[in-house]
N, C-alpha and C positions, 0 to 999 in steps of 0.2 A: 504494500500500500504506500509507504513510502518514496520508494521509486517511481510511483507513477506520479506523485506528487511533483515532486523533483521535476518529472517529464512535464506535468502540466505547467510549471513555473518556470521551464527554461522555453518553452512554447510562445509563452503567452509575452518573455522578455526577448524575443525575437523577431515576432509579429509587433510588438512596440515599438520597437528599434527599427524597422522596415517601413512604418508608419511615419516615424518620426524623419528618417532623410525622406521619403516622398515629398512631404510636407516643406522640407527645406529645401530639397529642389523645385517646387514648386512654385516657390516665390513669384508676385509678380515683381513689377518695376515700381521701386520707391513713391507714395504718394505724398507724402508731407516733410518738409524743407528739416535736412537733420535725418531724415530715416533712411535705414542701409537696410539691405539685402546680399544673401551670397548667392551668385550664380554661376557657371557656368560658358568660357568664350565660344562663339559657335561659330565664328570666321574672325581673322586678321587680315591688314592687307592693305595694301592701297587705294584711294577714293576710285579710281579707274582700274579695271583686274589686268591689264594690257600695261599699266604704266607705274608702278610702285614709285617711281617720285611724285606722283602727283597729289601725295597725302598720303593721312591715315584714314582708316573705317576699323570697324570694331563692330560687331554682332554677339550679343548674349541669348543665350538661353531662355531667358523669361521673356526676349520679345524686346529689349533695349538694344538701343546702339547710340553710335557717339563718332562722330567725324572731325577731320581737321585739313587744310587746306597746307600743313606741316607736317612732315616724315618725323613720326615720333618715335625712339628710341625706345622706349615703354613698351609701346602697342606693336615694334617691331620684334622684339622679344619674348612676345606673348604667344603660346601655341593652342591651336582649338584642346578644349578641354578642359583647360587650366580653369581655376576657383580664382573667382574675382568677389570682390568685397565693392558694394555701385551703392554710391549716397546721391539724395538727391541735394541739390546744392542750392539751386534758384528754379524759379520759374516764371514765363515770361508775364506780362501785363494788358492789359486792354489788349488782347485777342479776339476775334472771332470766334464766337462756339464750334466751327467746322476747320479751326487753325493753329494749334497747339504747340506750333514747331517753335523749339529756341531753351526747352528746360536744359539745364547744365547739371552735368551728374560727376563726382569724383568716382575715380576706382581705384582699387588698389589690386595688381594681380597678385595673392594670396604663393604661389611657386617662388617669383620673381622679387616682389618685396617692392617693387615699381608702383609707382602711381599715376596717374593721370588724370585732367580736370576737363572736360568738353563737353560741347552740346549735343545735341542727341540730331541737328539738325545743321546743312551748311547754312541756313537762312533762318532768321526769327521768323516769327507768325508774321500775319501778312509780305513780307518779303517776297523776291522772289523766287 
C-alpha cells in the first residue's frame, strides 16, 4: 500500500511539473509597463533574409518581435531556441485602435547574458 502511494505522489508531482512549464511556455507578450515574460527565440536575423546588414529582427515564441534598422551584436549571437527574458518597456500614445505599432520591449537572452532594448515595430503607430 505504501508503494502505491509513493506511485501516486510521484504521478501527481510530474503531471504538476509538466503543467507548470506548459504554462511558462505559454506566456503571452508582456501587457503592463515593468512586466516580463520568459520565452523562447523563434528566428534571428537580418530585417531582409537576403541581406544580414541590413539590421536586426528577432521572433519569439509567444508571438513578439522587435526590429532594428542596426546589426546588433546581441540578437547576432542569439540562436533559435535560446530562453529570453522580454519586458515591456513603453508603449506608444494616441494610436489608432487598429495601430498598435511602436511598444518597446527589453530582453535579455537568458544563454548569452546579452540584452537588448527595441520596438516591436520599424514604424510607431500611424507611421508609415
Amino acid at each position: 500500500m505504501r508503494a502505491r502511494s509513493v506511485l501516486s505522489m510521484t504521478v501527481v508531482a510530474v503531471v504538476l511539473a509538466a503543467v507548470s512549464l506548459s504554462m511558462a511556455q505559454a506566456q503571452g507578450l508582456p501587457t503592463e509597463i515593468g512586466q516580463c515574460v520568459t520565452t523562447k527565440i523563434k528566428s534571428a536575423g537580418g530585417r531582409f533574409a537576403d541581406d544580414p546588414a541590413s539590421g536586426s529582427t528577432i521572433a519569439y515564441e509567444n508571438g513578439g518581435s522587435q526590429v532594428s534598422y542596426e546589426v546588433l551584436p546581441a540578437v547576432a549571437a542569439s540562436r533559435v531556441g535560446d530562453q529570453v527574458r522580454l519586458s515591456l518597456v513603453s508603449r506608444p500614445r494616441n494610436c489608432p485602435a487598429t495601430d498598435q505599432r511602436g511598444s518597446v520591449y527589453r530582453a535579455r537572452n537568458l544563454r548569452t547574458q546579452q540584452g537588448w532594448e527595441l520596438p516591436d515595430s520599424a514604424h510607431k503607430c500611424g507611421g508609415a
